[in-house]
N, C-alpha and C positions, 0 to 999 in steps of 0.2 A: 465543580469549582467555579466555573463561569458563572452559571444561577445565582451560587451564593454571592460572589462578589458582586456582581450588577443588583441584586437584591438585599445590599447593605448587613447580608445575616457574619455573625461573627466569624472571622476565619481562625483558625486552629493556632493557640499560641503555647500551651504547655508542651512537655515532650511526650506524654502518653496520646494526646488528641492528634497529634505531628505523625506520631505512628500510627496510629490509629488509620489517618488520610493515607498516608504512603503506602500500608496495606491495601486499603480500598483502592488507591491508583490500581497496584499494580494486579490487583485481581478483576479490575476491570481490565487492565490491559494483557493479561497471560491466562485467565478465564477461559476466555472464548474460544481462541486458539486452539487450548490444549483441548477442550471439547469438541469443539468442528473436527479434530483427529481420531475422537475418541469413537465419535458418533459417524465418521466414515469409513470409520471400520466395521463397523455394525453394517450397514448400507451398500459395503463394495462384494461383488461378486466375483472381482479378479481383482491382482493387483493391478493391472490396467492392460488396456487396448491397445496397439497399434494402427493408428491410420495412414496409410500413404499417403504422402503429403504437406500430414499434418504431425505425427509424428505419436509419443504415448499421449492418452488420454484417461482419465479417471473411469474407471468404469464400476457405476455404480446401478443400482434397482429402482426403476422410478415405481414404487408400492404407495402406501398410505402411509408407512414409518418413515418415508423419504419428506413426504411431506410435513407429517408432525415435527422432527426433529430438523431439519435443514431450510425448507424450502418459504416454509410459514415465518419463519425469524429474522429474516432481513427486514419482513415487512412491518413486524412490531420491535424490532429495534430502532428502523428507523424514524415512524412513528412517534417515538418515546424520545427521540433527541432531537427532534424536529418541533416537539413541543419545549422541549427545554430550551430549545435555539431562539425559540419565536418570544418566549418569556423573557429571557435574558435579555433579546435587545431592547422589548417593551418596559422590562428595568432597568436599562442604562438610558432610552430615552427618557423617560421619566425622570431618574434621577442624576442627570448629569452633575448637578452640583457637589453628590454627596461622592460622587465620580472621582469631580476634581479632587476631594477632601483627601480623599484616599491614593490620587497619585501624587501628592506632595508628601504621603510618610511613605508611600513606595514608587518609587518612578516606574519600577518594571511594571505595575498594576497602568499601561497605557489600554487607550482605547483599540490602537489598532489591533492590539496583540488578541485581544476579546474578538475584533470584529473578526480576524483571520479563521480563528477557530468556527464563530458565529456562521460566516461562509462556507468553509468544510462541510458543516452538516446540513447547509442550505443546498447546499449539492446533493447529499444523499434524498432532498426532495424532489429536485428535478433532472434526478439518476438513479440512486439505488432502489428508490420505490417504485417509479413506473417500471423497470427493467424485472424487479421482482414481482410484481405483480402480472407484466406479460407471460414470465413464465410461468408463474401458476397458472394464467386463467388456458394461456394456448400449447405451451409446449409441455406442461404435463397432464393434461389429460387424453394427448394423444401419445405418450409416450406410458401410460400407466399400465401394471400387470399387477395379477396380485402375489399379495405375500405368502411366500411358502415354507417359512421357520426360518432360523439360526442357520444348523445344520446344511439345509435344500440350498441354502442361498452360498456357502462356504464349501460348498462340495468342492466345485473346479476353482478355490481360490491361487493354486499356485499355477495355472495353467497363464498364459497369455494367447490372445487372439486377434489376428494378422486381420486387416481389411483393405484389399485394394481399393484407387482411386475411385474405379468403376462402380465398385460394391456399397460405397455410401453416397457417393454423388444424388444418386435416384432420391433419396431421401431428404425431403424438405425441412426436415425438422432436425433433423445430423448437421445438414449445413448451416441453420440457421442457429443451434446452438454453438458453432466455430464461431463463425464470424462475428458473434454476440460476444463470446469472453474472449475473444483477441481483441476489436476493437474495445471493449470495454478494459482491457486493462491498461490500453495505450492512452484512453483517454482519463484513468486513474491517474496515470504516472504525471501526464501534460498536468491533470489539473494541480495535482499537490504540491508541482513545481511550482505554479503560477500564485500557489495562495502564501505556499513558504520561501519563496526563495527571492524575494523581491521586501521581505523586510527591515525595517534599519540595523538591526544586529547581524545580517545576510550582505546587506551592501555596505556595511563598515569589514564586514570580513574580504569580501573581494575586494575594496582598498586596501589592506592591509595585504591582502597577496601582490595584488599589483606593485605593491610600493616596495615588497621584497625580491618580486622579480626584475625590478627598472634596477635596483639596487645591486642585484646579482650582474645583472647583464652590463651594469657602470664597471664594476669591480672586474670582470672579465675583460673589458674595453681596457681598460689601465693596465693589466698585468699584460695583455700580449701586444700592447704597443708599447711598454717601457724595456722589452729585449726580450730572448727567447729564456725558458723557465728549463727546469732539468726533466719535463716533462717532453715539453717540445722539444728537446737536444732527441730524446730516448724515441721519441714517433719520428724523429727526420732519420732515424740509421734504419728502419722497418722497412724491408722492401716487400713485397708482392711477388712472388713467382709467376708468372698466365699459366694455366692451366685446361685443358685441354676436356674435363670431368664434364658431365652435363645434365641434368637434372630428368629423373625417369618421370616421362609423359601417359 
């Protein structure tokens, strides 16, 4: 939708074409999901690990079907939205005029809204691709075994498997996939904030809270300095017993 609009192509005006898009939205966006689930079922050898420390973890078979189906796809999906990002804004530079044309029959159609999105996946170049790509190249070919069926790989799926602290520390490649999807997902969360929550329909909403809580807290102010309410009669008779009870340490 970005492409087309920076690149002037007609946007969807009948109700079959309307549909048509909101399909494609939303199978691009419940797509993947329900696939990543489907295809880590395939992949998982338990329903997951215990680490001390760190707590369940996904435990899956670093094989060659790990890599076809999971591991290779970060890197050409992002890829493929990083060329779109890069087009889109070289057609909005180019055509800002036709830009402007089109946010005077739609206001929403603003530039920042474009740029927002346009930065998101400027992220997944200088984030989701180096990071995918380090795993390929260093933590799965030291982590690779090969594949031994359906079956082999599903035998001990209902079991789970306890690791103390001791038991994985040793391994460079255990720690370094923690600490890679912990801090990776903290800095998901920061960045999404920082691209979504800082824009004019984001900061008309936090005025809008604020202005109903200065409004609450006025209306509060008035009602318990103009006398006490049948609220406050009902909390002044409530006494407190002391008690003697005390909380098991």
């Amino acid at each position: 939708m970005i492409y087309r609009i920076s690149s002037a192509l007609p946007l969807p005006r009948d109700r079959r074409t309307k549909l048509q898009a909101t399909f494609l939205e939303l199978l691009i966006g419940l797509g993947p999901p329900i696939a990543e689930v489907a295809v880590l079922y395939l992949l998982q050898i338990q329903r997951y690990i215990v680490y001390q420390g760190i707590g369940c973890f996904y435990a899956v078979s670093v094989t060659w079907l790990f890599v076809v189906l999971s591991s290779i796809w970060p890197i050409i999906i992002g890829s493929i939205s990083c060329c779109y990002c890069l087009k889109s804004l070289r057609m909005m530079l180019q055509r800002r005029k036709q830009l402007r044309e089109l946010q005077t029959v739609n206001p929403d159609l603003d530039f920042d809204r474009h740029f927002r999105l346009a930065l998101m996946v400027l992220a997944q170049l200088a984030g989701v691709l180096p990071l995918s790509i380090f795993f390929l190249i260093y933590i799965i070919p030291n982590a690779m075994e090969p594949y031994q069926g359906f079956a082999a790989q599903h035998a001990a799926y209902d079991q789970v498997s306890l690791y103390a602290l001791d038991d994985w520390l040793g391994f460079s490649v255990v720690r370094t996939v923690f600490e890679t999807t912990f801090w990776m997902f903290i800095g998901s969360s920061f960045g999404f904030f920082f691209i979504f929550s800082f824009s004019e329909g984001a900061r008309a909403g936090y005025v809008s809270l604020c202005h109903l809580r200065s409004r609450k807290t006025a209306a509060r102010l008035e009602t318990g300095g103009g006398g006490s309410t049948a609220t406050d009669d009902c909390a002044s008779q409530v006494r407190f017993a002391p008690t003697n009870d005390t909380l098991p340490v």
